[in-house]
Every structure is written in C-alpha cells, then in structure tokens.
DRENBA-207483 format. One line per field, with one value per residue (C-alpha): residue number from 1; residue in three letters; z negated, x, y. Coordinates in steps of 0.1 Angstrom, whole numbers, always signed. Layout:
num (NUM ...)
residu (ALA ...)
up (Z ...)
east (X ...)
north (Y ...)
% end
This chain:
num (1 2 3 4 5 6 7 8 9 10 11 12 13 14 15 16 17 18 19 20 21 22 23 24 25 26 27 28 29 30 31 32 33 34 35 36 37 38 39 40 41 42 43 44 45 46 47 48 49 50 51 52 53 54 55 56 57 58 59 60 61 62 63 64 65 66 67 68 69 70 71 72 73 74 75 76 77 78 79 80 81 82 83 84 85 86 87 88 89 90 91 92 93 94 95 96 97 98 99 100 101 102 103 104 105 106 107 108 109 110 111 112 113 114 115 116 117 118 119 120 121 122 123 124 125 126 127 128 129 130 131 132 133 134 135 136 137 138 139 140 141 142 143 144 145 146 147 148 149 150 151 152 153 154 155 156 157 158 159 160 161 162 163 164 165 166 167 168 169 170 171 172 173 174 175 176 177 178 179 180 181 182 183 184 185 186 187 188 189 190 191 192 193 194 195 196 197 198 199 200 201 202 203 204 205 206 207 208 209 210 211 212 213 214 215 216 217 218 219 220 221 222 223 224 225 226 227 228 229 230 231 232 233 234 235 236 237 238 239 240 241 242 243 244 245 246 247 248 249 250 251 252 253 254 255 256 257 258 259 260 261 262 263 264 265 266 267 268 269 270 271 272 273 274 275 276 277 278 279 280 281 282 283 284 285 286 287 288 289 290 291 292 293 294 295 296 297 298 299 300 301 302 303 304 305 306 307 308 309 310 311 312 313 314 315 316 317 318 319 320 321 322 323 324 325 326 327 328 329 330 331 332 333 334 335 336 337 338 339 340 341 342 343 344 345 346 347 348 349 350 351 352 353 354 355 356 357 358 359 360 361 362 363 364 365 366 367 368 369 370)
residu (UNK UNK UNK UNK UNK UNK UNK UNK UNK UNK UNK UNK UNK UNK UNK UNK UNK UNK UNK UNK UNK UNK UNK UNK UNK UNK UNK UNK UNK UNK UNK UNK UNK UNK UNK UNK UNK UNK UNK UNK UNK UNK UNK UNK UNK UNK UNK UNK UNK UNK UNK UNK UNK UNK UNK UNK UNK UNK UNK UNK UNK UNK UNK UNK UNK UNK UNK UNK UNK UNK UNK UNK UNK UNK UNK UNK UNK UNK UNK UNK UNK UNK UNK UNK UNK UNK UNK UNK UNK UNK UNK UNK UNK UNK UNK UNK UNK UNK UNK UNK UNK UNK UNK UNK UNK UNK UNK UNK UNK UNK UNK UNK UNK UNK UNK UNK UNK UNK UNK UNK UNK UNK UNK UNK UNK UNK UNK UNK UNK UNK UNK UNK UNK UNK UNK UNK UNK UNK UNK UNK UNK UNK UNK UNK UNK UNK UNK UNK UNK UNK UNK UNK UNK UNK UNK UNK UNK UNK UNK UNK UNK UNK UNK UNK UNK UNK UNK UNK UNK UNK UNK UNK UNK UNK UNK UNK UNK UNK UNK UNK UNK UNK UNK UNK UNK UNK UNK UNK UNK UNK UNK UNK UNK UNK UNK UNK UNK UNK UNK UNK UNK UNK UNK UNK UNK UNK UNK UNK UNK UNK UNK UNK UNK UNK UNK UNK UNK UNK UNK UNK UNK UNK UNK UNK UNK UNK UNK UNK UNK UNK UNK UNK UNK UNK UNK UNK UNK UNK UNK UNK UNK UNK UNK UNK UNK UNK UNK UNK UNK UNK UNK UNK UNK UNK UNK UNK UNK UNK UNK UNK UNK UNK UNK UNK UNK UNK UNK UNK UNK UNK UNK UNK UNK UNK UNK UNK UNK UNK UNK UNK UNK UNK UNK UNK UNK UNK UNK UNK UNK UNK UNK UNK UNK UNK UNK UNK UNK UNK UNK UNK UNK UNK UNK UNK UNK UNK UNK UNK UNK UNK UNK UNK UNK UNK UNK UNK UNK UNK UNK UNK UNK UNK UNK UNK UNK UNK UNK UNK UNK UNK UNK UNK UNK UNK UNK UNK UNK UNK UNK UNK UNK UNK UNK UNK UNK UNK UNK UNK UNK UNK UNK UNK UNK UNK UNK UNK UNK UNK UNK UNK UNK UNK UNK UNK UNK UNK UNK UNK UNK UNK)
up (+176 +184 +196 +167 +144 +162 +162 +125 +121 +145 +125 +92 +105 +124 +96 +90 +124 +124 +86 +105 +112 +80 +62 +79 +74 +34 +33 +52 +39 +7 -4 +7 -7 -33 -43 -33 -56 -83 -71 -73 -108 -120 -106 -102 -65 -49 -12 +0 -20 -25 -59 -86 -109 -144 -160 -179 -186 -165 -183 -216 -199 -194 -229 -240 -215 -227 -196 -189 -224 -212 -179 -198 -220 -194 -169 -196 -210 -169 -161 -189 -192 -154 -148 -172 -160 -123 -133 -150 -122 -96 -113 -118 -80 -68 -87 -76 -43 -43 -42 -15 -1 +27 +39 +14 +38 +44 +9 +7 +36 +16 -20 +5 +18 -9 -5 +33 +33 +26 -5 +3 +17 -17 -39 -24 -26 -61 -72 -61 -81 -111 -108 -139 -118 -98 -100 -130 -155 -133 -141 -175 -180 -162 -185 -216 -209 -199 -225 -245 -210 -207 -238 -237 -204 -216 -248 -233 -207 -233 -251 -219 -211 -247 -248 -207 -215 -255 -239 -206 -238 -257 -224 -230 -199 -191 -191 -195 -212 -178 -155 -125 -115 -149 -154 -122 -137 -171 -146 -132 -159 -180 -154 -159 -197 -190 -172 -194 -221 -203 -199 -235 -245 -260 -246 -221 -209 -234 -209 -239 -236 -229 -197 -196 -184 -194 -179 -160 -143 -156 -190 -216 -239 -249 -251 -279 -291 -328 -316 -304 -286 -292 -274 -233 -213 -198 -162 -165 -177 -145 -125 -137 -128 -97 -91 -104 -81 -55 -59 -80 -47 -30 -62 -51 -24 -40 -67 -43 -23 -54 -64 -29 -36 -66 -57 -65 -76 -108 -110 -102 -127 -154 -148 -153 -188 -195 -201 -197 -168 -195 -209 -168 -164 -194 -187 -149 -131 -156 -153 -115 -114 -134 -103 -92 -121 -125 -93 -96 -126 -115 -82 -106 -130 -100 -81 -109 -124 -90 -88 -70 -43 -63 -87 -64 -40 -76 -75 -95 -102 -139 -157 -148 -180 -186 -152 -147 -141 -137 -99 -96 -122 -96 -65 -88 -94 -59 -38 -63 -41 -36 -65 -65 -58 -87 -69 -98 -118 -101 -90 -129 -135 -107 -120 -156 -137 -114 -145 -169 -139 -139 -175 -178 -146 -167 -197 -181 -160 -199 -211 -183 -185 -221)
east (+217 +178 +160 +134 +169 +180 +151 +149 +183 +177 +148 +166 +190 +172 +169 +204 +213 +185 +198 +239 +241 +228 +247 +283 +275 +265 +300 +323 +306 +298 +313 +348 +345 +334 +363 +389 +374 +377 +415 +423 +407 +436 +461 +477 +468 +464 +461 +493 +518 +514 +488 +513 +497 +486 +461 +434 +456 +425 +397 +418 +421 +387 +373 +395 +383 +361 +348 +339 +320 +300 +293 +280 +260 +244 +237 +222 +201 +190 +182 +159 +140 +137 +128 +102 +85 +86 +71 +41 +33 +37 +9 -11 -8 -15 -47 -55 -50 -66 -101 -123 -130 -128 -91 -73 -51 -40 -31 -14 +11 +14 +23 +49 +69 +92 +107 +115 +127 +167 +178 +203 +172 +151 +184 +192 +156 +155 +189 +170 +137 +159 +175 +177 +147 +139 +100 +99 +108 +85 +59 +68 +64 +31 +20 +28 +12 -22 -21 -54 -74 -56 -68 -102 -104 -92 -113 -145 -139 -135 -168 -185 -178 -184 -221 -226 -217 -231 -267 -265 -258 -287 -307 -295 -277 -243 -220 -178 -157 -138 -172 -156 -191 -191 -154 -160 -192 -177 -142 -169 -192 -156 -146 -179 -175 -136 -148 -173 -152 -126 -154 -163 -128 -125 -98 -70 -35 -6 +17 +40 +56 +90 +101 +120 +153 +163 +194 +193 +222 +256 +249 +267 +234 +216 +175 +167 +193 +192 +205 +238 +260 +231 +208 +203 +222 +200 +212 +208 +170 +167 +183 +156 +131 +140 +147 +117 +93 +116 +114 +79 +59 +83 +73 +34 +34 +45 +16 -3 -2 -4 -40 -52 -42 -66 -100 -123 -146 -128 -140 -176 -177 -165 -188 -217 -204 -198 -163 -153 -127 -104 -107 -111 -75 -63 -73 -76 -58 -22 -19 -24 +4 +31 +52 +48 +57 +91 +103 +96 +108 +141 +144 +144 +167 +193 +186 +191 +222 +236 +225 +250 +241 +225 +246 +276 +255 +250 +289 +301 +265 +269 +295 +306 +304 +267 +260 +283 +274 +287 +285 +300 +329 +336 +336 +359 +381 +387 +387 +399 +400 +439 +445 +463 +434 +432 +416 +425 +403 +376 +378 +370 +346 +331 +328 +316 +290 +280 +284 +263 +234 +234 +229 +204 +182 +189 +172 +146 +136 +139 +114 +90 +86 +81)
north (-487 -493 -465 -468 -462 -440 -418 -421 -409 -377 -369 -370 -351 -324 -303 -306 -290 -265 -254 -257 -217 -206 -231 -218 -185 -190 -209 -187 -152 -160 -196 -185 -149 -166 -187 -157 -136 -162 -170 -129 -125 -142 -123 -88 -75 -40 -53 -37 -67 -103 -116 -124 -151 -135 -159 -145 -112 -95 -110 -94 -60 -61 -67 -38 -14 +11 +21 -15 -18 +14 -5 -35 -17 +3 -24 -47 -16 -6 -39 -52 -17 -15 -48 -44 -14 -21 -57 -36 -7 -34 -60 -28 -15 -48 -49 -15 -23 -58 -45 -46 -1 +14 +25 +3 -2 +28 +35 -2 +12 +44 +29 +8 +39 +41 +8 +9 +43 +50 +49 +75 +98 +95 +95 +126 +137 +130 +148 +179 +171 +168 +202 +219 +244 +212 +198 +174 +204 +224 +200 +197 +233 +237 +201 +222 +254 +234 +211 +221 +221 +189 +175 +184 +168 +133 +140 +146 +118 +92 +109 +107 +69 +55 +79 +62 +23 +25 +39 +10 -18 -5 -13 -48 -45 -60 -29 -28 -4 +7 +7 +23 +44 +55 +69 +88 +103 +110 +124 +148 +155 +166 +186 +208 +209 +218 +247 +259 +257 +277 +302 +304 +313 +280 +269 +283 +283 +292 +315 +322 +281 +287 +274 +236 +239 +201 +192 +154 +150 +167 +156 +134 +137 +102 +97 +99 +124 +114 +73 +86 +59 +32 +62 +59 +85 +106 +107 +69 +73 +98 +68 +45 +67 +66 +25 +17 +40 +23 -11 -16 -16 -44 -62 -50 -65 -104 -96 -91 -121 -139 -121 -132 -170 -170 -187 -160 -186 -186 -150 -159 -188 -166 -138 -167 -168 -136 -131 -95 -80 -83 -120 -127 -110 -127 -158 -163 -138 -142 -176 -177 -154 -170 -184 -149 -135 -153 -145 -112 -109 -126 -107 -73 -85 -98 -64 -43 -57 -54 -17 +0 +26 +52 +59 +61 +85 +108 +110 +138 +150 +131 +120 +84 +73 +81 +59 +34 +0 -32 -31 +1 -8 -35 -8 +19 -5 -20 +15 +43 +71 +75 +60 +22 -6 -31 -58 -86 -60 -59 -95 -102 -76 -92 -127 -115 -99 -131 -151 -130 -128 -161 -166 -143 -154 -189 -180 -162 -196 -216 -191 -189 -229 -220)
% end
C-alpha cells in the first residue's frame, strides 16, 4: 500500500479507534443487556432456575395487571405535566439570569444547587416539608390568613405600573408594560400604601383561618377530588413538585447557552423598529431556541418516564399505587423484597417502557420539525 493510501486509510479510521472504548462499552453494557432483557421478556425466570420459554404470556400478564395500568397512567400523566412545567421555569430562569447585573453569577450557581445535590438529600428534605405540620401547609396557612394584605399589594402594584407607563406614553416616550425601574417603584410605592392601609384598619390579618392540615404523602386522595380515578394522586403531584425544582435548572443551564448563541444584533435591529420585549421574545428569541427546545424537551420526557429514585426513597410514606411508575414497576418486580423475583415480568414491563419512550421522543421530533 502507498503511504499516501495508507495515510488516508488511518485517517478514516482514526475516529474509529478513538470512538473503540465507548463503542465496547455501549455494546457490552447496554447492547448486550439489551438483547437479554428482550430474550427474558419471553420467558418465566426468577434467577434461581433456568428461563422456560412462554411467548408473549408476559406481555398478556401485563395488560391485565392493574397495578401496571396504574404505572402507565401515572408515568404518562408525570411525564407530560413535568416535562412541561420544568420546560417553562427553566426558559424563564434562563432569561432571568441572562441579563447583564452585578453578582449574576452568583445567583446562576445558586438556582444550580438543586440539581448537583443528592436526590436522596432533597427527597428526604422534602418528605419533611410535606408533613402534615411540615412548611408548605405552614405556608399555606400563613398565605390564607394574609390574603387581603396580599391582595392589595398585587392590586396596588398593578395600579401603580399602568398610572407610571400610561403618564411616560403620554410624554410620547417609548415605555413597556413590564419596565423593570418601574415595577420596583410601583413594588415600593405598594408597600407604603400596604402599610397605611393596615394602619387605617383597612385591611388586616384574618387569625380565625383554620389551620391546613392537608395530608401529601399517606393518601389515596386524587387532585382534583371531584375527577376520581381520572384525578392525579396527590402524593404524585407532591412528587412533581419536587422533580421539577430539581431538574428545571439543569434544563437552565441548556437555555441558557442557547440565549447567549443569539446575535444580540437581532435585538438591536428590532428595537430600531420598535417591536416590544414581547414581539422581540416571540419572534427572535423562540425561534433561536427551537434546537434547544427539543432537546430539552426530549431529555425531560426520557428523564421523567425513567423516574425512579424518588419514589422508591418515599417507600411506605404513600401508598404504591398513588406513585408507582413504570420504572419502579420494573424494580418491584425484579427485587420483591423476599418475595419470588419475576424477572420475565419485569423484563416486559421493561421493553413497553423502552418502546413507549421511544415512540413518544418520536412524535415529539415529528412535531418539532412541524
């Protein structure tokens, strides 16, 4: 072989040999669980005695299993709501955090902490914040006894801003809705006429509310109650709580790069002809994101319908059937306590689970082309 030939074949192949470790690990640890998994779904195998062929007798089981249908229905309901929500409080974050102040990062690194601390640390954490005398019925309480101060606040603020941005327009002067300077004034200024107001008698604390005493955890009661089975368990809306203040700022941090990749030119440009922080978001700043978008959008929907972790760290805290998911199906199944392992189970939970990720990270890439 020439040594012009032979150098073209070492560079094809270089990345070949630099990808070789990777690739043999994806194979071995993945591939090859892969295909045993697929292999044990059709059979009958506890670990302690040979598989015994069965066909798609598990795949049956499965679709008469009621605690499966439960599993299904809540990781389908977790993942689309959660996905959703983290999606929104991680764009908003990141454009929170994109501006240009003094300390910003600081509070970057701060808004990060949840995501690199230990899930079973802030699990834990938030069992006891969801005591029936834990902090979110504490602050519930405290929300409805100081809801009329609360009110007036917001009230006045909004009063405040329209008076502030109506009087800069009359002055023919280019003003927005949300003018940050002015929504600290009117925040102020309300504050003042919160107080006085309080002072007046106007307005005051109702110390009759009756204490909330809402139950999170050990509870077979849906949200809202009236929807009964079709209803969300509410120690799976506590659970969702909890992922998404987790996870939104990991999806922060991708919006974030994805702000910073914007020419802010395109910002300048529109500002020349007037378009409003809105139409610029609208038309600018969502469109630059959409590659973003998608893969954060189908990094929550694969992280959520693999959500695992938390709800087996909540234990006996609810009842497994307001909190089961797919993922945890699969994990009851395989290790039941002292109970038999039904690894042909699990092995086809396991594949309706791969296969129903896939179709839904599927359609989601069909509609974001869309």
């Amino acid at each position: 072989m020439k040594p012009k030939q032979s150098s073209a074949v070492l560079e094809k192949a270089s990345p070949y040999i630099m990808l070789a470790p990777y690739i043999f690990f994806i194979a071995i640890f993945f591939g090859y669980a892969f295909l045993r998994t697929l292999y044990f779904s059709f059979t009958d195998y506890n670990m302690f005695s040979k598989p015994v062929w069965v066909g798609l007798k598990n795949y049956a089981d499965l679709f008469r299993n009621v605690q499966f249908g439960r599993a299904f229905k809540n990781s389908v309901t977790f993942s689309i709501i959660v996905t959703f929500f983290q999606t929104i409080f991680a764009l908003i974050l990141a454009i929170v955090l994109n501006t240009k102040i003094r300390g910003i990062k600081f509070f970057r690194a701060l808004y990060y902490m949840p995501s690199v601390t230990s899930s079973v640390v802030i699990t834990l954490i938030f069992m006891w914040l969801f005591q029936r005398n834990g902090i979110f019925n504490y602050l519930t309480t405290s929300f409805l006894e100081r809801k009329a101060i609360i009110g007036a606040f917001f009230a006045s603020l909004v009063v405040l801003q329209v008076l502030m941005v109506i009087t800069e327009r009359t002055r023919k002067q280019p003003c927005s809705w949300f003018e940050p300077s002015f929504i600290l004034a009117s925040a102020l200024l309300s504050l003042v006429v919160v107080w006085l107001l309080q002072f007046a008698g106007v307005v005051s604390p109702n110390p009759g509310v009756e204490p909330v005493r809402t139950i999170w955890l050990n509870t077979r009661q849906t949200i809202p109650e009236w929807a009964g089975k079709l209803g969300i368990p509410r120690p799976l809306v506590a659970i969702m709580i909890l992922n998404t203040w987790t996870t939104a700022p990991t999806m922060m941090l991708l919006f974030l790069a994805g702000l910073q990749d914007i020419p802010s030119e395109l910002y300048e440009a529109a500002a020349v002809d007037g378009a409003t922080g809105f139409a610029a978001f609208r038309h600018i700043t969502l469109p630059g994101l959409k590659h973003v978008t998608y893969l954060v959008v189908t990094m929550g929907l694969i992280g959520t319908l693999q959500m695992f972790d938390q709800v087996a760290i909540i234990g006996d805290q609810a009842p497994l059937e307001s909190v089961i998911t797919l993922a945890y199906f699969v994990y009851h199944n395989a290790f039941p306590g002292s109970a038999v392992p039904r690894i042909g189970a699990a092995s086809a939970a396991a594949m309706v689970l791969a296969t129903f990720t896939f179709i839904l990270t599927w359609i989601q890439r069909k509609l974001s082309r869309a």
